[in-house]
Backbone as CSV, one residue per row, in Angstrom:
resi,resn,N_x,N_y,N_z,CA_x,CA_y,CA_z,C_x,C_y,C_z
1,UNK,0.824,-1.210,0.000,0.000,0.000,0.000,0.854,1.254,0.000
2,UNK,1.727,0.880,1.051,2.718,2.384,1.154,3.663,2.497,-0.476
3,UNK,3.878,1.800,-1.109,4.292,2.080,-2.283,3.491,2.664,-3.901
4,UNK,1.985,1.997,-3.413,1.155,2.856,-4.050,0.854,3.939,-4.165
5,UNK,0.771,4.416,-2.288,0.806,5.978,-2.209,2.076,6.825,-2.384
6,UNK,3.005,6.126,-3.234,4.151,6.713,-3.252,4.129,7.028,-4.373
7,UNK,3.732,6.195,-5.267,3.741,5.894,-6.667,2.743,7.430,-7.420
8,UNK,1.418,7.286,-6.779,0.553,8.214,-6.883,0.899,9.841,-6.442
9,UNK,1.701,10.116,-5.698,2.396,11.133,-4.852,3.113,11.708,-6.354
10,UNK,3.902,10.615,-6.530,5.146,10.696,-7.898,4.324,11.543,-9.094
11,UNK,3.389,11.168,-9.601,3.083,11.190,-10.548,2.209,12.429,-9.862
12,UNK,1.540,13.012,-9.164,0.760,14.206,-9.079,2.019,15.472,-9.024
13,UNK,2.797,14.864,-8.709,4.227,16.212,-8.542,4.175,16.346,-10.208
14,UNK,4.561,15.040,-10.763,5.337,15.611,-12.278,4.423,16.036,-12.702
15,UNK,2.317,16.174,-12.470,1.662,16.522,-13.375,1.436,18.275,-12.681
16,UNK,1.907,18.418,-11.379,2.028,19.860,-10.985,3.264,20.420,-11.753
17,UNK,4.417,20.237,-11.425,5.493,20.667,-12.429,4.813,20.808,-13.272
18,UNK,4.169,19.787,-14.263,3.734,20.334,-15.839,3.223,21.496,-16.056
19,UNK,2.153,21.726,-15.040,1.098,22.616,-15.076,1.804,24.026,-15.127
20,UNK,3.162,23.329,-13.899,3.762,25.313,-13.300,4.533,25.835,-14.818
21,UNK,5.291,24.387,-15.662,6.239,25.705,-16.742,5.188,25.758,-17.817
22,UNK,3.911,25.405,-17.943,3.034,25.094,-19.396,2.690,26.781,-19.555
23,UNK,2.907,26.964,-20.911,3.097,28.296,-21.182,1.240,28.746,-20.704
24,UNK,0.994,29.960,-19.913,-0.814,30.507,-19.719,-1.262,31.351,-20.607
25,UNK,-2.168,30.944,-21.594,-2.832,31.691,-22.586,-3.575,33.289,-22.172
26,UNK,-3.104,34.200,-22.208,-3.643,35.303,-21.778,-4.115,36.373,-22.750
27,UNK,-5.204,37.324,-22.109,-5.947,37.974,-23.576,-5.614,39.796,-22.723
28,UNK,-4.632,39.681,-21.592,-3.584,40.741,-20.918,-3.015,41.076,-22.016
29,UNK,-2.432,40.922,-23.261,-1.381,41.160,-24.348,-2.163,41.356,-25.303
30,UNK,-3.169,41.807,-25.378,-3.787,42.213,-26.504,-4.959,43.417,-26.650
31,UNK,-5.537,44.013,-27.310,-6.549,44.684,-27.025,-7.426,45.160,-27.866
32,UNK,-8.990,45.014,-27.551,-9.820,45.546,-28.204,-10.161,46.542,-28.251
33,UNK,-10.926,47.028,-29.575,-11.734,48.543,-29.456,-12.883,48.253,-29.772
34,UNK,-13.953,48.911,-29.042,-15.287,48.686,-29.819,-15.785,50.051,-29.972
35,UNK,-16.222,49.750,-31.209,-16.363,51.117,-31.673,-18.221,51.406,-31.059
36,UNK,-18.767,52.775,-30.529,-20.066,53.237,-30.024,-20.607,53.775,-30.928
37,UNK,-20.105,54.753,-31.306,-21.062,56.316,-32.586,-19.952,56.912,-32.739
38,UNK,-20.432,57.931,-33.617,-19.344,58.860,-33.587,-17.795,59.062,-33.063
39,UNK,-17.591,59.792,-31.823,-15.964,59.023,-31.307,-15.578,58.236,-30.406
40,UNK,-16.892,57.980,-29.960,-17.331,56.701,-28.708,-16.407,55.638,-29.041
41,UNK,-15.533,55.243,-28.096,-14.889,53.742,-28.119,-14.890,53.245,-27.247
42,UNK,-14.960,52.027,-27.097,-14.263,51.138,-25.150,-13.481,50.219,-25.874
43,UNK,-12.685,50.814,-25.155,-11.114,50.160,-25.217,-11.398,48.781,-23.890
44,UNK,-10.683,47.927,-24.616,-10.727,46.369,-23.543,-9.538,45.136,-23.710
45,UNK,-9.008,44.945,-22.425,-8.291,44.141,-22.273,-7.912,43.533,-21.057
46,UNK,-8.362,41.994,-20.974,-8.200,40.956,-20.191,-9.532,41.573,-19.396
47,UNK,-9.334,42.210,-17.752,-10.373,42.615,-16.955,-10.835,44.333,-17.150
48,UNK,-9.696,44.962,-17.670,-10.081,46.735,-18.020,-10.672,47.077,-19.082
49,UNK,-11.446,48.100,-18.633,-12.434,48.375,-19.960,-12.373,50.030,-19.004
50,UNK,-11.588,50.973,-20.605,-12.278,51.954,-20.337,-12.644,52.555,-21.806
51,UNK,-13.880,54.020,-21.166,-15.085,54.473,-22.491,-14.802,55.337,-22.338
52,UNK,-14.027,55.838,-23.865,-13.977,57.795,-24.159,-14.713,57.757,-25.114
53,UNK,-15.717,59.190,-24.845,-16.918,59.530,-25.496,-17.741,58.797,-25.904
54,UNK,-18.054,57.686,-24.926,-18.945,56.914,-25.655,-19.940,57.065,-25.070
55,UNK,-20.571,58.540,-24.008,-21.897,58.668,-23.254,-22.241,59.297,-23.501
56,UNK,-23.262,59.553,-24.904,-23.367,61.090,-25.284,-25.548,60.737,-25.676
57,UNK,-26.365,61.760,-25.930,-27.402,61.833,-26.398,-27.010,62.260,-28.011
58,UNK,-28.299,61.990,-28.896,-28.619,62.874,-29.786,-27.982,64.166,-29.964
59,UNK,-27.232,64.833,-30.751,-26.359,65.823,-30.705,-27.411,66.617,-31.982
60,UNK,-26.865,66.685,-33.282,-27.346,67.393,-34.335,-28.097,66.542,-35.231
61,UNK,-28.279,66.719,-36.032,-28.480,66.186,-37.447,-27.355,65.780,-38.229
62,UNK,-27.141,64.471,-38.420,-25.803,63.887,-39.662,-24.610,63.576,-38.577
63,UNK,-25.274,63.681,-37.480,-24.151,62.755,-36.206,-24.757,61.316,-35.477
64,UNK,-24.083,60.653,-35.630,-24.440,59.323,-35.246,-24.414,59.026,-33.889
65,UNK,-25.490,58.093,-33.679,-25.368,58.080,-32.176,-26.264,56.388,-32.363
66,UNK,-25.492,55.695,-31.215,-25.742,54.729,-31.108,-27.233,54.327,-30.960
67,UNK,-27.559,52.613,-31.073,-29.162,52.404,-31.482,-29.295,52.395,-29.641
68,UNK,-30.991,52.320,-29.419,-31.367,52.415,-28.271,-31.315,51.604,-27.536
69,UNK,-30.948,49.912,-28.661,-30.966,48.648,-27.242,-29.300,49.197,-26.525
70,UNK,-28.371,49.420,-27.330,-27.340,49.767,-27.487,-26.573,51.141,-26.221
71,UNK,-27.650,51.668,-26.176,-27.526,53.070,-25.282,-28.329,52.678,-24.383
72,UNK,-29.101,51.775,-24.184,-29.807,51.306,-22.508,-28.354,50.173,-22.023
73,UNK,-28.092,49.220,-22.802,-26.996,48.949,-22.210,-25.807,49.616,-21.716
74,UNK,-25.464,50.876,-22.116,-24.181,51.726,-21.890,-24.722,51.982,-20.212
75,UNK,-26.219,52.701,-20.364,-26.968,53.611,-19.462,-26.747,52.379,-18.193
76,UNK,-27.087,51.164,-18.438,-27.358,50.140,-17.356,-25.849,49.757,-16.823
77,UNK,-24.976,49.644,-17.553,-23.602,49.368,-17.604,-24.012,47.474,-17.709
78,UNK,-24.653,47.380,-18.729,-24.571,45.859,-19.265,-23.659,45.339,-19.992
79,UNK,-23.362,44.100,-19.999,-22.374,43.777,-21.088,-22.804,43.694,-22.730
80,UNK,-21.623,44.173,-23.008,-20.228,44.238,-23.275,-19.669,45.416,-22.482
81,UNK,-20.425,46.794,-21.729,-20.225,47.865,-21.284,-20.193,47.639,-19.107
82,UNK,-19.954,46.230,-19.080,-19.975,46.238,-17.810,-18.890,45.887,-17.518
83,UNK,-18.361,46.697,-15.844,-16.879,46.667,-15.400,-16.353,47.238,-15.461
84,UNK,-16.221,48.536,-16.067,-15.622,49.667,-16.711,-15.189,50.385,-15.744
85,UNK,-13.813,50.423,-15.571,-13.043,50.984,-14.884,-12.910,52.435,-14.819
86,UNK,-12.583,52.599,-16.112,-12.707,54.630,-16.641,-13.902,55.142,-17.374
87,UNK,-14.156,55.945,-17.252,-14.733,56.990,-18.144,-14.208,58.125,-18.833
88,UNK,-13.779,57.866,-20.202,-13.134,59.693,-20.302,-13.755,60.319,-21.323
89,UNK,-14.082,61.319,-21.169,-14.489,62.539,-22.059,-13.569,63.727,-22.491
90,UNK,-13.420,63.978,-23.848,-13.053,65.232,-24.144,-12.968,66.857,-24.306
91,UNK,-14.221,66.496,-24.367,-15.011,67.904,-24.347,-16.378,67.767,-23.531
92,UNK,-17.151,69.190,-23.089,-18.126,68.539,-22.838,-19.339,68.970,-24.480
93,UNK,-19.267,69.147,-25.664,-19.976,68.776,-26.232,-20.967,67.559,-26.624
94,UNK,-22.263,67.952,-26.727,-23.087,67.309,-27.058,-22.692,65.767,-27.578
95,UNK,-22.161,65.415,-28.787,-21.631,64.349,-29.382,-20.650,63.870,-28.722
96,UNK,-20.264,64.080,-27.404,-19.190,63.446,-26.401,-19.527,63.224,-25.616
97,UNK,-20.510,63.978,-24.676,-20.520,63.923,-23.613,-22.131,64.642,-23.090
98,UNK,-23.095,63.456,-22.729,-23.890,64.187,-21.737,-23.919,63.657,-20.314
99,UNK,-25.022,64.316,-19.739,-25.231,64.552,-18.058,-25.851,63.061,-17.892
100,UNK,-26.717,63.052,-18.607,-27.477,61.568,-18.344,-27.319,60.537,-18.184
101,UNK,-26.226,59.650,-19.916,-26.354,58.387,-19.374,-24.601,58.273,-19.049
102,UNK,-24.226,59.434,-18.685,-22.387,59.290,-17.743,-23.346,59.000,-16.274
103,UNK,-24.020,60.028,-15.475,-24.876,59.727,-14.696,-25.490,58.391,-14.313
104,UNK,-25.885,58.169,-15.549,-26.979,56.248,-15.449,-25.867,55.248,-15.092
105,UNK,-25.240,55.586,-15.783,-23.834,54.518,-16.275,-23.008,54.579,-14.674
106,UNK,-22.472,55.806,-13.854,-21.864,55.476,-12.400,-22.520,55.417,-11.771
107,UNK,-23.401,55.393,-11.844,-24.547,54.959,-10.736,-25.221,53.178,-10.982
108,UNK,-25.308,52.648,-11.893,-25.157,51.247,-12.504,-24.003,50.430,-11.663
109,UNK,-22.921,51.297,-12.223,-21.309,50.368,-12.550,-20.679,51.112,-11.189
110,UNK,-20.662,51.199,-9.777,-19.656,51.814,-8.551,-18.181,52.076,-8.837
111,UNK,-17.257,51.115,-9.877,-16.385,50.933,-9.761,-15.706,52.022,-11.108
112,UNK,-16.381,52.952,-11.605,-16.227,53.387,-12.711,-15.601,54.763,-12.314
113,UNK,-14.281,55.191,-12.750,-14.017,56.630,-12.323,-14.187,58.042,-13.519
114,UNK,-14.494,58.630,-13.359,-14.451,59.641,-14.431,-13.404,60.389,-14.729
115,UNK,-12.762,60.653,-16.055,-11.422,61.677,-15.685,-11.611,62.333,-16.704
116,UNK,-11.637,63.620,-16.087,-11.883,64.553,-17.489,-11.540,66.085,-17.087
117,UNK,-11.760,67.090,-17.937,-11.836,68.835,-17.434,-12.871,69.084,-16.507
118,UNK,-12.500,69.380,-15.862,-13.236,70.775,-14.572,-14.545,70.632,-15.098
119,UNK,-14.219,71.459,-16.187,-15.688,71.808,-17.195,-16.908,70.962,-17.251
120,UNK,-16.471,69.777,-17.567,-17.154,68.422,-18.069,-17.646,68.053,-16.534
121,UNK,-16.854,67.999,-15.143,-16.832,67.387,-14.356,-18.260,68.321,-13.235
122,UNK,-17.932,69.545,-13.646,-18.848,70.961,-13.132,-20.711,70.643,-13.522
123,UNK,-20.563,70.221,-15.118,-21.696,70.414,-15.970,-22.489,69.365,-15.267
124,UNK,-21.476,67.822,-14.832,-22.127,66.663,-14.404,-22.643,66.720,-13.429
125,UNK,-21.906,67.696,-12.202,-21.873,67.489,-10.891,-23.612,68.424,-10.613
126,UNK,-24.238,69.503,-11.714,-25.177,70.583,-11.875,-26.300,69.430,-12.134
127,UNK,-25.861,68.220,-12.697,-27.078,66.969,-13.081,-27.755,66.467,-11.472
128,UNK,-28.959,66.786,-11.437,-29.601,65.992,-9.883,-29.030,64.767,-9.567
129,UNK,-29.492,63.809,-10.858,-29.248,62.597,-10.122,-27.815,62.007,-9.764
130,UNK,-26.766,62.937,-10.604,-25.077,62.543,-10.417,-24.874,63.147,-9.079
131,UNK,-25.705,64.048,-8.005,-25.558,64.371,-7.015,-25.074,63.318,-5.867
132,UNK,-25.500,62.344,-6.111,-25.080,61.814,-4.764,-23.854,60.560,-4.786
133,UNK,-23.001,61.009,-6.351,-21.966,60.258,-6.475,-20.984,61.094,-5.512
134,UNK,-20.065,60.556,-5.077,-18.627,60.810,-4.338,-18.133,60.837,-5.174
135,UNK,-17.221,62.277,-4.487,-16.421,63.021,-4.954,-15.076,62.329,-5.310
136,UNK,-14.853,61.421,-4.675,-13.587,60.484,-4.972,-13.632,59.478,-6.566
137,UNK,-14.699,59.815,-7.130,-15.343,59.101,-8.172,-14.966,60.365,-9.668
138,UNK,-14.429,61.491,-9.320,-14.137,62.326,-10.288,-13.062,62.459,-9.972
139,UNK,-11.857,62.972,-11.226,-10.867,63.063,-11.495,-10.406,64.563,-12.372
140,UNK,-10.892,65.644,-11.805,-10.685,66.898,-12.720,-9.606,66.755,-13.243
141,UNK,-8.921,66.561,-14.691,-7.635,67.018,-15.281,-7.770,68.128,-16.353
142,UNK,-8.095,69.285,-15.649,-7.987,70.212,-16.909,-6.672,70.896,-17.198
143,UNK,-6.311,70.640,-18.530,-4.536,70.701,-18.662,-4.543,71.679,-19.289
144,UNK,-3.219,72.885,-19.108,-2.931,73.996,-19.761,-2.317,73.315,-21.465
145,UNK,-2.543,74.367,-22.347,-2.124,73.552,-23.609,-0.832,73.387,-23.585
146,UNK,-0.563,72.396,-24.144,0.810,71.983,-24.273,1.240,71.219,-23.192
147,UNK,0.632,70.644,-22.200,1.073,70.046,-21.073,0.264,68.474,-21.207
148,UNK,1.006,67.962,-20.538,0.376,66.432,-20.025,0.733,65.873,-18.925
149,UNK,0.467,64.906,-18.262,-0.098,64.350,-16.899,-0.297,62.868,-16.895
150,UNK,0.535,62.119,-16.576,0.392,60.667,-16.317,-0.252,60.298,-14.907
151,UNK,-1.366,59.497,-15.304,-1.788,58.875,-13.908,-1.994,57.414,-14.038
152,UNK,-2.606,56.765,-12.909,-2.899,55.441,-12.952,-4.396,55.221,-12.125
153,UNK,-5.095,55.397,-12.866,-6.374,55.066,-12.312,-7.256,53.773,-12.528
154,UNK,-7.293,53.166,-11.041,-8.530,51.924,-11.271,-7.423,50.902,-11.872
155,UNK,-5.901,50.691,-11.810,-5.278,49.961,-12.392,-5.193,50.653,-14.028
156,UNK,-5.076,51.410,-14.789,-5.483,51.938,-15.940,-4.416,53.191,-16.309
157,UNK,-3.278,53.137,-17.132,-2.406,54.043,-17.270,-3.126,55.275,-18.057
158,UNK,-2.985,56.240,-17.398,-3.443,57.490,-18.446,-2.769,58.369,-18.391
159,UNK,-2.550,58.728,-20.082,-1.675,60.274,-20.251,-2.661,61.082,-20.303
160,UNK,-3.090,62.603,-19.916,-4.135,63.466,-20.277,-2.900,64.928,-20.886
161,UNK,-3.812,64.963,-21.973,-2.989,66.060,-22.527,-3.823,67.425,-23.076
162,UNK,-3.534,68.240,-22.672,-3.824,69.691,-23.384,-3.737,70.367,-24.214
163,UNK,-4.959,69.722,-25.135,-4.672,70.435,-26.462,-6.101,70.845,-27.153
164,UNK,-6.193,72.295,-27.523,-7.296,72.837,-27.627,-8.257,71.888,-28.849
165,UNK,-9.835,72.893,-28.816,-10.671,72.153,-29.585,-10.548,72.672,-30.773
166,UNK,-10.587,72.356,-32.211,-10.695,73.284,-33.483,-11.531,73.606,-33.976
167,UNK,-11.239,74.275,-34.839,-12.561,75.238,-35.448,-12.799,76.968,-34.569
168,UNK,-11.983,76.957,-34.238,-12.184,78.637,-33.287,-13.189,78.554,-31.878
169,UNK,-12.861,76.989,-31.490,-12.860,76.935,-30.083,-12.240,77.099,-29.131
170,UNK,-11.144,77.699,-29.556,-9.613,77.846,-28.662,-9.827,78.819,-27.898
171,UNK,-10.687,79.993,-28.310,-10.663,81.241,-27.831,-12.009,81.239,-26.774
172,UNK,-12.729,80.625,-27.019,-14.042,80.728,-26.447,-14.173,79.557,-24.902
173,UNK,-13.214,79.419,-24.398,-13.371,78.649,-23.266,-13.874,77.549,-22.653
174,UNK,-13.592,76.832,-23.711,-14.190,75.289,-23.865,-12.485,74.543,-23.714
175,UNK,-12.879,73.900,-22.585,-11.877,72.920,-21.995,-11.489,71.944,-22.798
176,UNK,-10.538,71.154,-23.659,-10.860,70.381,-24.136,-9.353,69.456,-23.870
177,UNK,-9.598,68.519,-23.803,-8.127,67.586,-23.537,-8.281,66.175,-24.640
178,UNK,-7.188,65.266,-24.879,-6.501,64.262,-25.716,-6.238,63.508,-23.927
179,UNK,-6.191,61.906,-24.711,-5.872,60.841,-23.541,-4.921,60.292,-24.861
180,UNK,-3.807,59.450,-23.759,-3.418,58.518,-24.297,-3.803,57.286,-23.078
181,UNK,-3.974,56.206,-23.769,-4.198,54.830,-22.695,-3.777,53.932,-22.977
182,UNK,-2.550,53.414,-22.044,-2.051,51.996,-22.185,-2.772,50.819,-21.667
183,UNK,-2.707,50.240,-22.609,-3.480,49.114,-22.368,-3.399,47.629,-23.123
184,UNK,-2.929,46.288,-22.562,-2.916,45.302,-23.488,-1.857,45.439,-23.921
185,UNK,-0.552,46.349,-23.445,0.943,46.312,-24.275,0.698,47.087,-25.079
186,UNK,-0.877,47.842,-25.143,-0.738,48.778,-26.093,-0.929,50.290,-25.767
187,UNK,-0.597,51.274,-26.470,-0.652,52.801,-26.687,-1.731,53.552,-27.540
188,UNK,-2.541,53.663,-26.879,-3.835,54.174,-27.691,-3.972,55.701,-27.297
189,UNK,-4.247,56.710,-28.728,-4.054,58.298,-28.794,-5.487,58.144,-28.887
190,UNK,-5.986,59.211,-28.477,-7.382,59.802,-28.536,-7.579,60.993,-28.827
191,UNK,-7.714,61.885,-29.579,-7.389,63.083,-29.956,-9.085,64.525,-29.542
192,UNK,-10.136,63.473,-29.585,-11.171,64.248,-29.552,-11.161,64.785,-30.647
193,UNK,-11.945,66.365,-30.689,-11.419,67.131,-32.273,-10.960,68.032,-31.624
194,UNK,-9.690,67.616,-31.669,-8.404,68.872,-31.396,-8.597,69.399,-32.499
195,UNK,-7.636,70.252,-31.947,-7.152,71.250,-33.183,-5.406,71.168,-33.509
196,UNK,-5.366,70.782,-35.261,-3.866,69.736,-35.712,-3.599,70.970,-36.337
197,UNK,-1.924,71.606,-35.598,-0.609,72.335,-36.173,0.358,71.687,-36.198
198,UNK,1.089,72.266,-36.446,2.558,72.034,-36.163,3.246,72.660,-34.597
199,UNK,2.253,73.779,-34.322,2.010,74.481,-32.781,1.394,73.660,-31.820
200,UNK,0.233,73.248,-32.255,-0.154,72.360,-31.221,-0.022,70.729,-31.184
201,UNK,0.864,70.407,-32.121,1.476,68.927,-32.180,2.403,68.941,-31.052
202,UNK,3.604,69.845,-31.506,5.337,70.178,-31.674,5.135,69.514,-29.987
203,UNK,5.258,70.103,-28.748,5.181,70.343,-27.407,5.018,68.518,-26.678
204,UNK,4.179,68.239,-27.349,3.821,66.895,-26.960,4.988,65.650,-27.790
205,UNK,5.526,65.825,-28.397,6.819,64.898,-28.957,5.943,63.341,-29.481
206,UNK,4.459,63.362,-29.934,4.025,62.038,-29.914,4.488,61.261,-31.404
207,UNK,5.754,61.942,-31.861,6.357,60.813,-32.800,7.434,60.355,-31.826
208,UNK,7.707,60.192,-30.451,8.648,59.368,-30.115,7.728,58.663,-29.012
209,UNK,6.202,58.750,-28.816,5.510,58.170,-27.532,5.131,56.754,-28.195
210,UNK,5.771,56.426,-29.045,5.081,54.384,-29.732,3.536,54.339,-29.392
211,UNK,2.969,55.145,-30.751,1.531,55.071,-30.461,1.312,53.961,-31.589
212,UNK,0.423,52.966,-30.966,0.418,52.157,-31.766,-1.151,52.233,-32.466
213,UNK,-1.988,52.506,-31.565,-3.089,52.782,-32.335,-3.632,54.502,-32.599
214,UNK,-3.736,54.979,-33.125,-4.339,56.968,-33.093,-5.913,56.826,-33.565
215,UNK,-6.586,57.063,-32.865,-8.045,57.573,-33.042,-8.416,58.761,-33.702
216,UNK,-8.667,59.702,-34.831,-8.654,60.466,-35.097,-9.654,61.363,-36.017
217,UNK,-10.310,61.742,-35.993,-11.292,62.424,-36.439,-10.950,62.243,-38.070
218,UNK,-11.807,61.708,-38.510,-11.289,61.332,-40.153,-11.554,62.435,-41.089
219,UNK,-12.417,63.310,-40.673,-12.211,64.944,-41.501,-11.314,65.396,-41.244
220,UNK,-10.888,65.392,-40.314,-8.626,65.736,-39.613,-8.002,65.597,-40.769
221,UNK,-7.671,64.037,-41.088,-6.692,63.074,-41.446,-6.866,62.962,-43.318
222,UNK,-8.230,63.606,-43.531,-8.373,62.748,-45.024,-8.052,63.864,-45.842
223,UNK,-7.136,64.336,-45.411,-6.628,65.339,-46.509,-4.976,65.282,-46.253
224,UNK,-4.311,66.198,-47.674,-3.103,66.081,-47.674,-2.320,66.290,-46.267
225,UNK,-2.698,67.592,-46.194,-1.980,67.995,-44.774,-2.403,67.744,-43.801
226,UNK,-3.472,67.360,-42.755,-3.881,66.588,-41.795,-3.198,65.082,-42.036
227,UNK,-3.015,64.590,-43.289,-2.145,63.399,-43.257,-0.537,63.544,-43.018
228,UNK,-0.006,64.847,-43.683,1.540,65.242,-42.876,1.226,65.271,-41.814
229,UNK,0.442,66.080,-40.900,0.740,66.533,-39.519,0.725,65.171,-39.231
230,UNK,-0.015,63.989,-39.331,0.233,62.640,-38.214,1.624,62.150,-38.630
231,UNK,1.876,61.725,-40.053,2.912,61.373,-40.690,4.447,61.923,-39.724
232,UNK,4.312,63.363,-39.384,5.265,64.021,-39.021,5.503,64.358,-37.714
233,UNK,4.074,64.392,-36.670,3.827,64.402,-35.525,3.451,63.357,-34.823
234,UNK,2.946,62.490,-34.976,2.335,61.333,-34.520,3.263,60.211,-34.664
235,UNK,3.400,59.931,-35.824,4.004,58.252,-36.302,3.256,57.195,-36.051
236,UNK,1.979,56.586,-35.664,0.867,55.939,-35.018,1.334,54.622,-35.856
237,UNK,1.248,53.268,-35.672,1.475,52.095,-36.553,0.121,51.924,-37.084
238,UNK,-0.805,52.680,-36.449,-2.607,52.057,-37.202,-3.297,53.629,-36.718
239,UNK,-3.543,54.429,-37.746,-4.574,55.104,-37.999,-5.869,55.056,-38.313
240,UNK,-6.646,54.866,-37.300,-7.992,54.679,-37.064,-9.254,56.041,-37.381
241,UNK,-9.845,55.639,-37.872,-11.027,57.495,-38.577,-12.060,57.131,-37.966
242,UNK,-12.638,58.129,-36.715,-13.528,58.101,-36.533,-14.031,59.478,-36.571
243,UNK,-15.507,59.966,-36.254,-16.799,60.935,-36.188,-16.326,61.093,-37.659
244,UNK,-17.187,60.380,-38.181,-17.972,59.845,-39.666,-19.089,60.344,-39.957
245,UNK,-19.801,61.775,-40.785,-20.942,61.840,-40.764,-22.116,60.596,-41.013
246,UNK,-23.560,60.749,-40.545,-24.452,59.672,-41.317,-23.939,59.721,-42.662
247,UNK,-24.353,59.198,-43.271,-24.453,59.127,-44.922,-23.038,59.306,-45.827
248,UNK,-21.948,59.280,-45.134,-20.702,59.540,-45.227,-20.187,59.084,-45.202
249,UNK,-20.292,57.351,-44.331,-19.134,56.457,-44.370,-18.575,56.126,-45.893
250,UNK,-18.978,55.931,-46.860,-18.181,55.739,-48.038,-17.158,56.413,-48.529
251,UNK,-17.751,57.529,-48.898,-16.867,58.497,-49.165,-15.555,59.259,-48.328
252,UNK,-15.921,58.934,-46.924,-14.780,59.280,-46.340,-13.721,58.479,-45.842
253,UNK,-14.186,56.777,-45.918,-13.630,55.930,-45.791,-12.303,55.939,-46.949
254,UNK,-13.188,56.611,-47.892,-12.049,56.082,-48.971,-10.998,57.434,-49.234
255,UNK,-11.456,58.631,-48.784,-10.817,60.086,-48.293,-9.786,59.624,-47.563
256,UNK,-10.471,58.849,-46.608,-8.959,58.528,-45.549,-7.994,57.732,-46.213
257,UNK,-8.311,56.719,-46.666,-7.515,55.792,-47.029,-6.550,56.148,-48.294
258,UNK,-6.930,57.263,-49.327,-5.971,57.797,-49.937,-5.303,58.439,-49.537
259,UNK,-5.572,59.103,-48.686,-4.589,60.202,-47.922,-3.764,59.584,-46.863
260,UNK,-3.940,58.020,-46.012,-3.165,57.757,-45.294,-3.145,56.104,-45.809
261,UNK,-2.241,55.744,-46.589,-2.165,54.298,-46.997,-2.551,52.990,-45.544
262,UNK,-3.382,52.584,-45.886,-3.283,51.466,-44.305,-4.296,51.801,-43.549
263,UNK,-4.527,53.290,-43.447,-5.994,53.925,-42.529,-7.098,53.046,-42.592
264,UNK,-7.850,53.213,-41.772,-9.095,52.015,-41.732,-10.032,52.821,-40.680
265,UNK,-11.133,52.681,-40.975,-12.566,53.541,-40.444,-13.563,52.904,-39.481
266,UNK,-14.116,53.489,-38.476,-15.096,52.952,-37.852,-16.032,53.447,-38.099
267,UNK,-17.030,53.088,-38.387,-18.374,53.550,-39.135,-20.058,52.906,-38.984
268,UNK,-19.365,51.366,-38.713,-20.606,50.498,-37.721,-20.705,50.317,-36.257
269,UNK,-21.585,50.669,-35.838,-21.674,50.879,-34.172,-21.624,49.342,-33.982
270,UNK,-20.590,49.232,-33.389,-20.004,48.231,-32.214,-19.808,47.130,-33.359
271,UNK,-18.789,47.624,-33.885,-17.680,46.616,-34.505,-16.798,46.817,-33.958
272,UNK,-15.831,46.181,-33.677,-14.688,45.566,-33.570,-13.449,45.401,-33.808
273,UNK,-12.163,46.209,-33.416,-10.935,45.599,-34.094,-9.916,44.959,-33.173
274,UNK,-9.383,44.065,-33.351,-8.242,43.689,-32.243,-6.711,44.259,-32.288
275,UNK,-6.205,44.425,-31.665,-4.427,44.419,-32.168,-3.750,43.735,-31.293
């Protein structure tokens, strides 16, 4: 008997050894985007999931906004939108960002932090029902231009950077900030709709930050020179086009893609890309 249980002893060691050097399949080294509307994404990998601009209402006419089973799940924090560690917003415009379902959504999901401008954080805090979130649940980063700010929130690396909105929003006092988020081994740019110089690139050095994915407003990018400024400022390995008018994905899909060889578009709410 005592040699049986010896025998059996033997053989559970060598099948533990096996177990300890057997290489562990992990989905930590990789990462998804799912695309929302317009510049809505949730970024995801292994247990983190965070959502820039993906909590917005109805904005204008010829802006997309996700379907309604689609936006009760964001609002509920259901899956695919449950767990969500961050929240970030760029601006507080309409097509980025409303009071409501950012509101529905931390009040759903406890574990969800918000990081964004003053501005954005002010407009939410004026919403009744976001009243009785804690204050430890917001993250004001409103950044002077040209500056940035590394943090680590909720387990979740974030660069927040300061860089105005375009179109002659610069002057008019609208807060507006860029994230970068590591995540999955990867480097993901978020640009919002900045505003693209050679002034408001230069300061931030993001042709030496290994961005591997750039999010970018595809009316930015689909022209000659919005394609230098990334080419020359950025360096991104995958240029991504998003806030796509309705009725527009064709034509600008293919805008981008001449102007940036390799570019590729998000244009269907909650598709999918991996890297």
């Amino acid at each position: 008997m005592s040699v049986r249980i010896a025998l059996i002893a033997l053989a559970l060691g060598a099948t533990a050894t096996a177990s300890a050097q057997a290489p562990r399949l992990t989905t930590a080294d990789s990462l998804t985007i799912t695309f929302i509307a317009n510049e809505g994404v949730m970024l995801s990998s292994g247990s983190q999931k965070v959502l820039i601009d993906g909590l917005f209402l109805k904005y204008k006419t010829g802006f997309p906004t996700p379907a309604d089973s689609t936006q009760r799940r964001l609002e509920q924090a259901l899956p695919p939108f449950d767990g969500v560690n961050v929240i970030l917003a760029t601006h507080q415009h309409g097509d980025h960002f409303h009071s409501a379902p950012v509101a529905a959504h931390m009040r759903a999901n406890p574990r969800a932090t918000l990081v964004t401008s003053q501005q954005v954080i002010d407009s939410l805090r004026r919403f009744p029902p976001a009243r009785t979130l804690p204050a430890s649940r917001f993250l004001p980063r409103t950044m002077p231009e040209g500056t940035r700010r590394r943090d680590v929130v909720n387990g979740v690396v974030i660069e927040v950077l300061g860089i105005p909105h375009g179109g002659g929003w610069r002057s008019r006092g609208l807060e507006h900030v860029a994230y970068i988020v590591e995540m999955g081994g990867k480097r993901v740019l978020h640009v919002g709709d900045a505003s693209f110089s050679d002034e408001v690139l230069a300061p931030f050095h993001l042709d030496t930050a290994r961005i591997d994915v750039a999010l970018l407003p595809a009316w930015l990018v689909a022209d000659k020179k919005g394609a230098q400024l990334v080419e020359r400022w950025i360096r991104p390995k995958q240029v991504v086009g998003i806030h796509v008018g309705e009725g527009e994905e064709d034509r600008v899909s293919s805008a981008l893609r001449a102007a940036l060889p390799g570019a590729v578009a998000f244009t269907r709410s909650l598709e999918t890309r991996r890297w």
